[in-house]
ChimeraX commands (.cxc) that place a marker at each C-alpha (Angstrom):
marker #1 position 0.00,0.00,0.00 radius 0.5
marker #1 position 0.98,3.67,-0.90 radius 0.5
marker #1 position 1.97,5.89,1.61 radius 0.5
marker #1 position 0.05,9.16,1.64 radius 0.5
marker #1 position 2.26,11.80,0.98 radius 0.5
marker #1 position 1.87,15.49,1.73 radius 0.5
marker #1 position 2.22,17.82,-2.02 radius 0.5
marker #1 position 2.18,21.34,-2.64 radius 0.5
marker #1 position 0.10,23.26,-4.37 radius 0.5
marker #1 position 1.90,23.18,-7.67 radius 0.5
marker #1 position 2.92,19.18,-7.80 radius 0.5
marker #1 position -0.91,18.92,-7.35 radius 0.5
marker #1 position -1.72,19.58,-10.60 radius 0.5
marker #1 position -0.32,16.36,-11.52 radius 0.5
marker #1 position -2.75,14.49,-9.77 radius 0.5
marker #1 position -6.78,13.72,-10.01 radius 0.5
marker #1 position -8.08,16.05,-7.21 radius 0.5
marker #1 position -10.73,13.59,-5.37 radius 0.5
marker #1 position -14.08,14.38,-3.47 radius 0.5
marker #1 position -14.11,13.60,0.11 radius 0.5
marker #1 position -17.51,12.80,-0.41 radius 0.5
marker #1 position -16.71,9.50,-2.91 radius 0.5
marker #1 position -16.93,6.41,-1.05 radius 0.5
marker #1 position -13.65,5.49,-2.43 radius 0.5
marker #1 position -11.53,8.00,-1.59 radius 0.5
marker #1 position -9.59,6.32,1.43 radius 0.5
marker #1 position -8.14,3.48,-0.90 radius 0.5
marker #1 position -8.01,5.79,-3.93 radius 0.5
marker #1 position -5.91,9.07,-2.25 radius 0.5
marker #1 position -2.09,8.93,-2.47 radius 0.5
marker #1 position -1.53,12.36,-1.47 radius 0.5
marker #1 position -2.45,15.45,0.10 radius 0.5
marker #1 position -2.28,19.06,-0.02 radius 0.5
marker #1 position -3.75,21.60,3.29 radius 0.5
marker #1 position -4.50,24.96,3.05 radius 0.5
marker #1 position -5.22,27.53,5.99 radius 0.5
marker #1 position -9.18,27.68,6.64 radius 0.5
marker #1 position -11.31,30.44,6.54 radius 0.5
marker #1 position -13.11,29.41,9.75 radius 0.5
marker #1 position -12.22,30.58,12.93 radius 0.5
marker #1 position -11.21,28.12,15.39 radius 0.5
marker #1 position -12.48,28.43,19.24 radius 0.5
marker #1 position -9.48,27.20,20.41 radius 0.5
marker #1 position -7.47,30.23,18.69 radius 0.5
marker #1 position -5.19,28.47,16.89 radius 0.5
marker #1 position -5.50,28.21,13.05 radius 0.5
marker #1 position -7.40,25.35,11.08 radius 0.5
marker #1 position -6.14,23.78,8.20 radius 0.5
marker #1 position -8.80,22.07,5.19 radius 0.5
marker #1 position -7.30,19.28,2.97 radius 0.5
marker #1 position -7.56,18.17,-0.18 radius 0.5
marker #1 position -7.05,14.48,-1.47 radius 0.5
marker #1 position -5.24,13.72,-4.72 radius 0.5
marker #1 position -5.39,10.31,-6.66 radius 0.5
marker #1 position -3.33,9.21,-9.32 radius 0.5
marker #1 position -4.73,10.16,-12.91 radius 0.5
marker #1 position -4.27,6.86,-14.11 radius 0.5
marker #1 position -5.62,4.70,-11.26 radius 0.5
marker #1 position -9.44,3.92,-10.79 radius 0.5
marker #1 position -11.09,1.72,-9.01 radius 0.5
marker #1 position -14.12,-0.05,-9.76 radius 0.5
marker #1 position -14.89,-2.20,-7.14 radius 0.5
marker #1 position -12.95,-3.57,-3.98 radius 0.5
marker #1 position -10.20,-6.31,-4.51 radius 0.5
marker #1 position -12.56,-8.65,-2.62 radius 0.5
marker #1 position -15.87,-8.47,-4.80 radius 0.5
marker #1 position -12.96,-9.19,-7.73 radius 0.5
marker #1 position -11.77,-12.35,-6.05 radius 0.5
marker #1 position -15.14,-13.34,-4.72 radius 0.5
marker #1 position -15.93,-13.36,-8.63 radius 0.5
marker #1 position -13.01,-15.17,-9.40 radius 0.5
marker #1 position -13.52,-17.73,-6.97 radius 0.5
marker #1 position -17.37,-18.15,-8.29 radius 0.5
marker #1 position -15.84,-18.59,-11.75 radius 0.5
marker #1 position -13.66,-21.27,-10.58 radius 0.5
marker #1 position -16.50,-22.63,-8.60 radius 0.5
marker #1 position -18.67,-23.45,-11.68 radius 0.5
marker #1 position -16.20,-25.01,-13.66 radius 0.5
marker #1 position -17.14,-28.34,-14.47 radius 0.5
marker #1 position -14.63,-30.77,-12.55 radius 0.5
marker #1 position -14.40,-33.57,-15.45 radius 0.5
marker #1 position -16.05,-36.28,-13.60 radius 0.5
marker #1 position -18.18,-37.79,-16.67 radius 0.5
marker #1 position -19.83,-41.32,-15.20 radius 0.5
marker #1 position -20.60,-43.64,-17.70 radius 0.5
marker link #1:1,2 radius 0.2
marker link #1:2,3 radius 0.2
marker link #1:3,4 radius 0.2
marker link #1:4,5 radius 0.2
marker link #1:5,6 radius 0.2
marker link #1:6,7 radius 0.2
marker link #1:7,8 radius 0.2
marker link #1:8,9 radius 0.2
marker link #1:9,10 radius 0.2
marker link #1:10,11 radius 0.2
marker link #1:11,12 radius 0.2
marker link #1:12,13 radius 0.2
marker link #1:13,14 radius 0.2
marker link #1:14,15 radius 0.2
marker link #1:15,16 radius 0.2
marker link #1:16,17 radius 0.2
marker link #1:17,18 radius 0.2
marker link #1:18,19 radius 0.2
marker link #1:19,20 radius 0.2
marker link #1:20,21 radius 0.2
marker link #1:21,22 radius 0.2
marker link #1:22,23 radius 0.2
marker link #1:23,24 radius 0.2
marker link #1:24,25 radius 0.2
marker link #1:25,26 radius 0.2
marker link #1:26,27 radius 0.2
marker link #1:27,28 radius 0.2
marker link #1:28,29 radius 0.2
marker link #1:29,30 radius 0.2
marker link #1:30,31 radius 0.2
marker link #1:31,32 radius 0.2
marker link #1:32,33 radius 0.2
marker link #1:33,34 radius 0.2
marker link #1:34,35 radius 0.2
marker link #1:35,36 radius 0.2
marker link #1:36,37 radius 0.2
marker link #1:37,38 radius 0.2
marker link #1:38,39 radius 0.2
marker link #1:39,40 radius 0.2
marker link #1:40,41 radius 0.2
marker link #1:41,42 radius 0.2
marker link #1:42,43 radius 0.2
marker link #1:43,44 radius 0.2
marker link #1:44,45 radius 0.2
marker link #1:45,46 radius 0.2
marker link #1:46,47 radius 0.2
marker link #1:47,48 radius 0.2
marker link #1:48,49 radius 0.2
marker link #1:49,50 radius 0.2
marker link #1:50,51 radius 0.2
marker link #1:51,52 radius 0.2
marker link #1:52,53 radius 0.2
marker link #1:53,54 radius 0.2
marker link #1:54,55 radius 0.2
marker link #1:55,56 radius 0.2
marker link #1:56,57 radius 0.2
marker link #1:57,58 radius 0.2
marker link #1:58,59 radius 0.2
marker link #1:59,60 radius 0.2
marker link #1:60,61 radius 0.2
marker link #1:61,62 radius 0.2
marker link #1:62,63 radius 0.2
marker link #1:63,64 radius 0.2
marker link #1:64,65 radius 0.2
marker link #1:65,66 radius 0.2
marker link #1:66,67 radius 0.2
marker link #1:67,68 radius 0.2
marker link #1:68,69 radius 0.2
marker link #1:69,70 radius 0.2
marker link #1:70,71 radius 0.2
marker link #1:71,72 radius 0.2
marker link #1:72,73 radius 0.2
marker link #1:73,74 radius 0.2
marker link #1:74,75 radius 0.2
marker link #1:75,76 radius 0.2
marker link #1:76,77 radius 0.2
marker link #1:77,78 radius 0.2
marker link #1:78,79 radius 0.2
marker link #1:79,80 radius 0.2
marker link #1:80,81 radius 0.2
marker link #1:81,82 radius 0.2
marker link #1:82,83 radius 0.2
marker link #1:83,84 radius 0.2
marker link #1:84,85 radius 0.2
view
């Protein structure tokens, strides 16, 4: 697994900015970018928002289990040879 890695602004530009709202994001994000937030914290010290990036070329269509579970069912099906006669 990829380790997230922290970018800045420019080197992001390379990358496929991704929506924290996609239910993919935590196994698609390799890196990272913060910028200082407009909203005030209580606590007085300064908030940061990020933004995840993904790799341009990587997508993911489903997780690497529902590919082997499919894989497996293939297998499963297979006729085994066993002809009586």
């Amino acid at each position: 697994m990829e380790e997230l890695k922290r970018i800045t602004p420019g080197e992001a530009e390379s990358y496929t900015q991704l929506s924290i709202y996609d239910p993919n994001v935590c196994t698609r994000a390799v890196a990272f970018t913060l910028y200082p937030s407009s909203t005030a914290n209580p606590a007085g010290s300064p908030w940061e928002e990020v933004t995840y990036y993904g790799n341009p070329d990587y997508s993911i269509d489903r997780y690497p289990l529902e590919i082997m579970l499919e894989e497996w069912k293939m297998l499963s099906n297979r006729d085994p040879g066993n002809l009586t006669g």
